[in-house]
C-alpha positions as semicolon CSV with decimal commas, in nm:
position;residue;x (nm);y (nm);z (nm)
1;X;1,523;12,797;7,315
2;X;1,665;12,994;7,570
3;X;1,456;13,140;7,844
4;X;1,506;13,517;7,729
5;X;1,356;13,419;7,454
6;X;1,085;13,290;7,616
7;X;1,032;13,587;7,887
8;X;1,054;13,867;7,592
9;X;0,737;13,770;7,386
10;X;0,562;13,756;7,751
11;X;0,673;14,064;7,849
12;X;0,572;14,245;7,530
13;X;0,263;14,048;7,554
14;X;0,184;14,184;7,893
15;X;0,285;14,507;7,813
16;X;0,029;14,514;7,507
17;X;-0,249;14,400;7,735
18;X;-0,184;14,628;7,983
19;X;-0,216;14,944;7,741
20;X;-0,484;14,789;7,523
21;X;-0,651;14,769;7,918
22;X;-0,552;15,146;8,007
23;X;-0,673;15,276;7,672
24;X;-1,000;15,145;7,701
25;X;-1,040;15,247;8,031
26;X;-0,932;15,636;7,965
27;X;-1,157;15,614;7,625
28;X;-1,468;15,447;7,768
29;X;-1,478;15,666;8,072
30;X;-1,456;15,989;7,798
31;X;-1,711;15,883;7,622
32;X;-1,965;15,764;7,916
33;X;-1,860;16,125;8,038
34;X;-1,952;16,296;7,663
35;X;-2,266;16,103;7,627
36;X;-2,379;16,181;8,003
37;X;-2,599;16,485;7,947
38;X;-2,732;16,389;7,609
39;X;-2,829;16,035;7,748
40;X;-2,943;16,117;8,135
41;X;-3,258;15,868;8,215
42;X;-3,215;15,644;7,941
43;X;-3,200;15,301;7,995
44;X;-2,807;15,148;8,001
45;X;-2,899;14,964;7,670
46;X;-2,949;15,249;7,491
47;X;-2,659;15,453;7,652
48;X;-2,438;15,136;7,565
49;X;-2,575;15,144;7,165
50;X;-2,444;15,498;7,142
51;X;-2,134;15,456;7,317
52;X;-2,017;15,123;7,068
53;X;-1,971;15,291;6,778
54;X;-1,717;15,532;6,846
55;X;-1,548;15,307;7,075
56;X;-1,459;15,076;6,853
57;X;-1,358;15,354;6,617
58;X;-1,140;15,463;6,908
59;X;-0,967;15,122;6,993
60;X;-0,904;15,021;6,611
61;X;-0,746;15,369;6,533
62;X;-0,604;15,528;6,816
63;X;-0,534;15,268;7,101
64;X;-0,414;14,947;6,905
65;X;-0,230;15,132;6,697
66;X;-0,110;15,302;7,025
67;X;-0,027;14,920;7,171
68;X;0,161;14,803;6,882
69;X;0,438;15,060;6,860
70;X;0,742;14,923;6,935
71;X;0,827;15,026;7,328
72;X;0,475;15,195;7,445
């Protein structure tokens, strides 16, 4: 096995983990910013709890599918 072939699936890999990271990041900080006045003085548990739900919806159908894509 050549080393190209090596460096490619590390480089994808890499790639994919950086905008899996980036995602998250940009949707996490629009939800916490969403969910600010509804949750002001609750305790971070709770604001967490609410915040889970549609971030998982957001990273399994919008920023995964966003990662995978050939070339993003």
């Amino acid at each position: 096995m050549s080393s190209s072939q090596i460096r490619r699936p590390r480089l994808a890999h890499m790639r994919f983990l950086a905008t899996l990271m980036v995602g998250a990041y940009i949707l996490i900080n629009i939800l916490l910013a969403c969910l600010a006045p509804v949750t002001d003085g609750w305790p971070v548990w709770a604001t967490t709890a609410l915040a889970v739900p549609p971030m998982v919806l957001g990273m399994v159908h919008l920023v995964i599918p966003i990662a995978r894509r050939p070339g993003a």
